[in-house]
N, C-alpha and C positions, 0 to 999 in steps of 0.2 A: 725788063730788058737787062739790067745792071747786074738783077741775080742768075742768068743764063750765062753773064760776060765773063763773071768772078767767082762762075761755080759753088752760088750761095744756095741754102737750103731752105733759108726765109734771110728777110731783110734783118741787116744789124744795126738799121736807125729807126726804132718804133716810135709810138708817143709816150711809151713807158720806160723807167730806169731799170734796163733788165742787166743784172748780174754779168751774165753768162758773156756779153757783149763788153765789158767795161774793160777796159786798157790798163795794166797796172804799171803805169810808167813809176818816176823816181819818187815824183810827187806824191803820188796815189798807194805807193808800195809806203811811204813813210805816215802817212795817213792815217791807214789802216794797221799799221805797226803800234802807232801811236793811241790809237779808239783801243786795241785789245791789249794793249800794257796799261791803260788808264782803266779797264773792269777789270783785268788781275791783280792789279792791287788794289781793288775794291775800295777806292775814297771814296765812293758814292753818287761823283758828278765827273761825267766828262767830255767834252765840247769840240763837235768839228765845224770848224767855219772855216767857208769860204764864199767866193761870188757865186752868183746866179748860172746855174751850167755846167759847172764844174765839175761833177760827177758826184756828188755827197749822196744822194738819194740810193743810187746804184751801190757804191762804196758801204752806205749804212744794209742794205740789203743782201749784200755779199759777207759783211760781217753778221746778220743772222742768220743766215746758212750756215755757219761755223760754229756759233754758238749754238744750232739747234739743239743737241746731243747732250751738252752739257747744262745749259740755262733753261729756265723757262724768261719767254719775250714778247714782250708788246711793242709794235712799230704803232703810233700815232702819228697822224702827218695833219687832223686838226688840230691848231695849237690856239685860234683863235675859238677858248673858251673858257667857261667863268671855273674856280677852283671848285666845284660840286661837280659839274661833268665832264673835269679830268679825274677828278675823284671815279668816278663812276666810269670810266671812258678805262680805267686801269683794273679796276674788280671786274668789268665784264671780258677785259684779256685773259684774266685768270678763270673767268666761267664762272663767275657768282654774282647772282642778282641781287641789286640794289635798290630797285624800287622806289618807293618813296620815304625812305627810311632817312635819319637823320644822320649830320652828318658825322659827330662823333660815334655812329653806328656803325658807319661806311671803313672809318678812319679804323676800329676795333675789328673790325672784319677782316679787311686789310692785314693788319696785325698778326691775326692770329696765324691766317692764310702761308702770310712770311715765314713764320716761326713752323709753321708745320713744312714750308718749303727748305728752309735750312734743317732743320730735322733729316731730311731724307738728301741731304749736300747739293737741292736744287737750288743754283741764285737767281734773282729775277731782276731780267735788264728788260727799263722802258725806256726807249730811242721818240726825242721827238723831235717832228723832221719841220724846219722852219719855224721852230723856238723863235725866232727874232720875234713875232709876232706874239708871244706870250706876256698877258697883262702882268702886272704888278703883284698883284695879290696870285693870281696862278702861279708864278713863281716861287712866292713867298711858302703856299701847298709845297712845292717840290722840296725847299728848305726844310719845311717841317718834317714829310715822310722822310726823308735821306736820315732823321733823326730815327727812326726804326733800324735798332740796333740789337745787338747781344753786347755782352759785354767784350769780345773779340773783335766782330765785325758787321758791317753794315748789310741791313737785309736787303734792302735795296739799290741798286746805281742806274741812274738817269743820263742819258747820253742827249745831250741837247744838239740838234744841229741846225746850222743858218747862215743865213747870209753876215757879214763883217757888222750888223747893225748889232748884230746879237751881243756881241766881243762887249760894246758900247755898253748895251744893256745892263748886262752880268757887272760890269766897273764902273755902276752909277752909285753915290755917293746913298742913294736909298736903296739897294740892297746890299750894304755893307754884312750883313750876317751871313 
């Protein structure tokens, strides 16, 4: 009825964070400003938090439509998992199987992967969505990869995103590295 009222073409409130719908008010514009000045200067990590609802999911999805052309990307939004199957959860965004191979195999493969992606000036951004929920030691994974480097710059950047628990997390006195 509403889409007949407001000459809609489909509805702009699905169960899904769809892009194409998302509002870029002041907040949202400085956001997004913020996520793509944090992978151009390639430190390696960089973090949107906010509350539940807020628009991050969408916001994170609208900034990979931007980066398609230039980066290669992985959107993960399981975050609740051990450091072997984010390990593996990130080789299979790049399309290389993992198997049951070990894991300094996974870590090498990874590796090489990188270095032939910066070879060809591709970077690879993995976004992962409700990072609050990331154990200790997955974490700790993310730490180590961010250390896949050249001597220039980092082959990797990891864009955590989550709720305000997250912020907490990352400024706990155990993961100080």
């Amino acid at each position: 009825m509403f889409l007949n009222f407001y000459q809609l073409a489909e509805p702009p409130f699905g169960v899904t964070p769809d892009p194409r719908f998302l509002y870029l008010g002041s907040t949202h514009r400085e956001a997004l400003a913020s996520v793509l000045h944090g992978l151009n200067t390639g430190r390696g990590f960089t973090a949107l938090i906010a509350g539940a609802g807020m628009g991050k999911t969408a916001l994170l999805r609208l900034i990979l439509q931007k980066l398609q052309a230039s980066r290669r990307t992985a959107f993960l939004s399981q975050s609740r998992c051990s450091p072997r199957e984010l390990l593996m959860s990130v080789l299979a965004s790049l399309g290389i199987e993992s198997g049951g191979e070990s894991f300094q195999a996974m870590h090498a493969k990874l590796n090489d992967i990188l270095l032939r992606e910066y070879n060809t000036q591709k970077r690879f951004v993995v976004v992962i969505d409700e990072a609050q929920d990331l154990a200790e030691p997955t974490l700790e994974l993310l730490r180590v990869l961010s250390n896949l480097e050249t001597s220039r710059e980092k082959l990797i950047h990891f864009v955590l995103s989550g709720h305000p628990q997250l912020a907490e997390r990352l400024a706990s006195p155990q993961l100080i590295q």
